[in-house]
N, C-alpha and C positions, 0 to 999 in steps of 0.2 A: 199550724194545727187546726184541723177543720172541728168547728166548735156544734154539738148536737141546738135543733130547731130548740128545746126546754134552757137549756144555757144563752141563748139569745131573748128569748121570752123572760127569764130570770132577770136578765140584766136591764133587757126594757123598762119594766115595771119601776126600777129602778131608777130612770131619767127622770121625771116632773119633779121631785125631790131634790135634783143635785145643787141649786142654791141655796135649799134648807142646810142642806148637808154640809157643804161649802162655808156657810155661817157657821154651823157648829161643834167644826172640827176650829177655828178660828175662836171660836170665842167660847167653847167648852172646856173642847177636849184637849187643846193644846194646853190651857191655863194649869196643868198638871205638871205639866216638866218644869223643872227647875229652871228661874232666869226669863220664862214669857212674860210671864205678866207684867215686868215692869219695861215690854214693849209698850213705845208709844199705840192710844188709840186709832189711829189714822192707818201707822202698816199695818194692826189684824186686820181691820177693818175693810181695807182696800188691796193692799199689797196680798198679805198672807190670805186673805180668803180669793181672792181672786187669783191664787199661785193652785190653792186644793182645786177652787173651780174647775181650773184648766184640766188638773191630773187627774178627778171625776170622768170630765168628760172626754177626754184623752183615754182613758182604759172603756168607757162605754163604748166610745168608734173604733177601738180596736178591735172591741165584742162584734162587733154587729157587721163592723168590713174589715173581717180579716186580713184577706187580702191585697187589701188598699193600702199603699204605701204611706208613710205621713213625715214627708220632710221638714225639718224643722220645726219637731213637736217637740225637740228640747230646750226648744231654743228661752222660752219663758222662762224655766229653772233654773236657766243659765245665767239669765239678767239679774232674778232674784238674788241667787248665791251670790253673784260680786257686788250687788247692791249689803247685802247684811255684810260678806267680807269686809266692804268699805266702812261698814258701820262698827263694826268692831264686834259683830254678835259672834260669840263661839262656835265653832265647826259643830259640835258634839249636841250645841242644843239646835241646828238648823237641821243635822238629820235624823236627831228626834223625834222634827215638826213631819218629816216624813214619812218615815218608820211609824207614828201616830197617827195619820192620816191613812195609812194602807190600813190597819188596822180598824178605823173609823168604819173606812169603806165594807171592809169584811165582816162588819156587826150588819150595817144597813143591807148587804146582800144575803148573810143569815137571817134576818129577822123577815125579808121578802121571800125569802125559802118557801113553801107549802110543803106537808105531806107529799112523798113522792118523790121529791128534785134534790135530793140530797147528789145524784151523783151529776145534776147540771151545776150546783156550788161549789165541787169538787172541780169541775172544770174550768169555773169562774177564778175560782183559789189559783189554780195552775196557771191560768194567762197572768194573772195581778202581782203573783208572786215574779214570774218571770220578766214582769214589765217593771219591777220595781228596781229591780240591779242596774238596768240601763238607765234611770231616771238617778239613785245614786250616785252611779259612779261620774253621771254627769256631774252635779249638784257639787260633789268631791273637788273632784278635776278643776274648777271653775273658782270655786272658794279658795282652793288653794294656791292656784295660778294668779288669783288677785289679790291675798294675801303679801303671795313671794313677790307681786311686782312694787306694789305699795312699799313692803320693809324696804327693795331694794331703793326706792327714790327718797325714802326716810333715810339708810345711810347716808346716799348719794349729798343730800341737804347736808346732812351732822356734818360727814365730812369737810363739806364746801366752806361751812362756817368756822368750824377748826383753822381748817387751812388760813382761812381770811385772817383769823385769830391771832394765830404763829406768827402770819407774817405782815402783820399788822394792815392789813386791807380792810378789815371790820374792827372799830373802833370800840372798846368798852360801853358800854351801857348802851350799845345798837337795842332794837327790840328785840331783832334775831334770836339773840343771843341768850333771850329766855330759854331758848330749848332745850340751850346744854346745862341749864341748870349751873351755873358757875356765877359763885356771887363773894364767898371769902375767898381766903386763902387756897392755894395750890401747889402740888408740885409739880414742875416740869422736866420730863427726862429727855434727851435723844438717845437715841439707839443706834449702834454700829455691829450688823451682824457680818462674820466673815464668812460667807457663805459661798457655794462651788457657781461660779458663773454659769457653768453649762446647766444646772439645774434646772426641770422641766417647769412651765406653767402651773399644773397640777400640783409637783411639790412643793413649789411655792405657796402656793393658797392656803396648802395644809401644813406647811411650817408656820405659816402667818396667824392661823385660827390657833394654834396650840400656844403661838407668843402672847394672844390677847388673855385666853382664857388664862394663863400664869401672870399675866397683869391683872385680871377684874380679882380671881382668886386672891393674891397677895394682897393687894390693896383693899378688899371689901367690896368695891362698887366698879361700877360696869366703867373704867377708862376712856377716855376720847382720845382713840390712836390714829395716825396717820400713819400704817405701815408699808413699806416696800420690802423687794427682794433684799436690799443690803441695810436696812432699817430703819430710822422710821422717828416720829416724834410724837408723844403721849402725853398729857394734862391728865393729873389726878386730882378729880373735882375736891378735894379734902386737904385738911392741914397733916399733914404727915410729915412720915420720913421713909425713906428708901431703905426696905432691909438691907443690910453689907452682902447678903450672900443675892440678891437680884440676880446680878449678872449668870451667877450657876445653873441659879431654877431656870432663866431665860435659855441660855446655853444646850442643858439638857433638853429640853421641850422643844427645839431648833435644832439639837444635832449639831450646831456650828458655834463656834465662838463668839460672844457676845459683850459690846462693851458699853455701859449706860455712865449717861453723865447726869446727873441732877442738880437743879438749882430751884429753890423756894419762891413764889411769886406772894407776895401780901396780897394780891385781888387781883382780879380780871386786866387791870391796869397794867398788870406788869408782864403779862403771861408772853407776848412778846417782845420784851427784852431778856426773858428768861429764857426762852427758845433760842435766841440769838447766842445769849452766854453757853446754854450748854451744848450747843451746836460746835461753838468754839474749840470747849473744852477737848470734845470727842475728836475734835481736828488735830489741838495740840499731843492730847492721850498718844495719838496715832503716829505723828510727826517723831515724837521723843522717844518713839519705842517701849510706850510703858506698856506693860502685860495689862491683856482685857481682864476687863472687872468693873467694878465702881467705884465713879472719879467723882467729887469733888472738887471748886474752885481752889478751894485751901489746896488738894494735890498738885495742881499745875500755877502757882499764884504765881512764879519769879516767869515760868516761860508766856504766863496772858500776857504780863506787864510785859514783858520782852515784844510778844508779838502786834501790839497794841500801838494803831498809828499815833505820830508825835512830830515833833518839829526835828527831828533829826532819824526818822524811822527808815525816812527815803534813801539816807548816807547808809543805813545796814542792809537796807534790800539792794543797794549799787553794789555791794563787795560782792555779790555773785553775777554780775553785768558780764565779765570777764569769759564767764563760759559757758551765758546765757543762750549761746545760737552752736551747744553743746548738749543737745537733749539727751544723751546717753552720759556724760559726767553727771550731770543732777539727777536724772534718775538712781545712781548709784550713789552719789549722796545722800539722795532721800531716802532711799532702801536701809542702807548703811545705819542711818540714824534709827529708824522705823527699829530697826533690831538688834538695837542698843550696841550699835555698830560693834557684832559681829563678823567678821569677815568671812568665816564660812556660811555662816547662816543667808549674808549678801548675795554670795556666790551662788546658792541655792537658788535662792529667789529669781536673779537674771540670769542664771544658765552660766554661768561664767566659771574660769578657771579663779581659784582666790589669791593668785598673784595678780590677773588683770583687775581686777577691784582694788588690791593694793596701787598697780601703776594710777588705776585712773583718780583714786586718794590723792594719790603724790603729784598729778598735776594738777588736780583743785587746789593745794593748798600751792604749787606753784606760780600757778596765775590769780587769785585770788588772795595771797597770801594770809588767809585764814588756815592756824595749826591746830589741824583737830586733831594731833592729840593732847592738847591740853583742853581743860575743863571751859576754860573763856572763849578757845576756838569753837568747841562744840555750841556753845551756847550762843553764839554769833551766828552760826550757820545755822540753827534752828529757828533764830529770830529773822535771818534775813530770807528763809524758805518760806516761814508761816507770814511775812508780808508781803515777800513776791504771789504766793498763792491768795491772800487777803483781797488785793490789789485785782489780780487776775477774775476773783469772783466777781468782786465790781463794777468791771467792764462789760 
């Protein structure tokens, strides 16, 4: 927009003043919004007056060469914004400082006014306003781009540290470890969701944000979860206990079936052996066909001990050697048991006829001579599956 000879004159007059000005949007007229003033001395003084400087004289060369292009005249605002992002200064008071500073500007250009030039201010108002959206939405965009990259490597770290935690790579009383704020007592869950494999990326993510939020909510405080598609392992910074209905809220909020094992850590020290244990549990829960929900050591204590290496553990994982290089009999044993050996239910599961699940029963217990239908044979073949699989993780 071609600017009249009085609107460039206007704005002129304007110039010799723009470091007064610059100073005093800085250390006046900012000190008004909530939260500046207990900016360090050094950014008004430097940073923040030398950010208005810029935008001063950035709208005066607009005035004066309209036409002239100015690449990279956002680029300042741009530095600024991720500099306060990194600093932790609120979005709300950064555009504020600039929303407060167009307005500075708008008093120093009325007050240059004379009789006469009311409609060259009009036109001043019009470029400044218009220059001002592109300068926010920069300022935005920027803050908030550096905001979202920072939280993400702040996960990234919590995470890493968890992780180390669980599986015992980061050692109690590291310094790291200050972050996660974990000093008493805790509880530790695993999580087993039975969730549709073909399930897309995207619903993933939003299944996974709706499990944490039903974690931080139940519990009171924000959880340190490591979760995946089929689930996941959680430290709850507190001495608690696990509601009995967890698994429901989890359930519902996930859409899928959900089975939490919990186990108590006295301190930091234990946090992974307690991972370990309930990582167990959810093996066994799964192994023995027990319906999801929430386990307890005490619910699976005769099959830990069962699955639990020992000096004769090796003689119960051999009684299925027999039809070891038979991956379709074990699989249907393992099924079998998974569904509190169901035979239709089996059958479902591998697509099968529930007479070939019955044949292939009857030759497990024929070459193996473990009789699952008694209560001792079942209990043999869930001990000798959970330390063939024990064994197998090992390797």
């Amino acid at each position: 927009m071609a600017l009249s000879p009085e609107a460039r004159s206007l704005a002129a007059r304007c110039e010799p003043g723009v470091n007064e000005l610059a100073r005093r949007m800085a250390r006046e007229s900012f000190e008004e919004l909530p939260g500046y003033a207990e900016l360090p001395d050094d950014v008004k003084d430097l940073e923040v007056a030398a950010t208005a400087r810029h935008g001063v004289r950035l709208f005066l060369r607009s005035v004066s060469e309209p036409d002239l292009a100015q690449p990279g005249s956002h680029r300042l605002f741009r530095e600024r914004a991720a500099q306060r992002a990194e600093e932790g200064m609120p979005l709300h008071l950064l555009l504020r400082t600039h929303a407060q500073g167009v307005y500075v500007l708008w008093q120093a250009l009325r007050d240059a006014a004379g009789p006469g030039e009311e409609g060259a201010l009009v036109e001043l108002v019009d470029v400044l306003l218009q220059s001002h959206q592109g300068i926010v939405g920069a300022v935005a965009e920027t803050y908030l781009d550096e905001r979202s990259a920072l939280e993400a490597e702040q996960r990234a770290q919590v995470r890493s540290l968890v992780r180390g935690l669980l599986d015992g790579m980061v050692p109690p009383g590291h310094v790291l470890l200050d972050q996660l704020r974990l000093e008493g007592p805790a509880l530790v869950l695993a999580l087993g969701i039975d969730a549709d494999p073909a399930e897309g990326p995207v619903a993933v993510r939003r299944r996974l944000r709706r499990v944490q939020t039903v974690l931080d909510h139940t519990f009171g405080v924000e959880v340190l979860a490591l979760l995946e598609a089929d689930g996941g392992r959680v430290i709850v910074p507190r001495n608690c206990q696990a509601p009995e209905d967890l698994a429901g809220r989890l359930a519902k909020a996930g859409g899928f079936e959900v089975r939490v094992a919990a186990v108590q850590a006295a301190g930091p020290e234990e946090v992974t052996a307690a991972a370990r244990t309930a990582t167990e549990i959810l093996r066994i829960t799964r192994a023995c066909g027990i319906p999801a929900g929430l386990h307890r050591l005490d619910d699976v204590l005769l099959e830990y001990h069962l699955s639990r290496p020992s000096e004769t553990s090796h003689r119960i994982a051999a009684l299925l050697d027999p039809v070891a290089d038979r991956p379709e009999l074990l699989d249907t044993l393992r099924t079998h048991l998974a569904h509190q050996q169901d035979r239709r239910a089996t059958a479902a599961v591998l697509g099968l006829h529930p007479n070939t699940v019955d044949n292939r029963l009857a030759r497990i217990g024929e070459q193996t001579g473990i009789d699952l239908s008694a209560p001792r044979g079942t209990a043999l073949a869930i001990a000798a599956l959970l330390l063939r699989d024990a064994a197998a993780d090992a390797s």
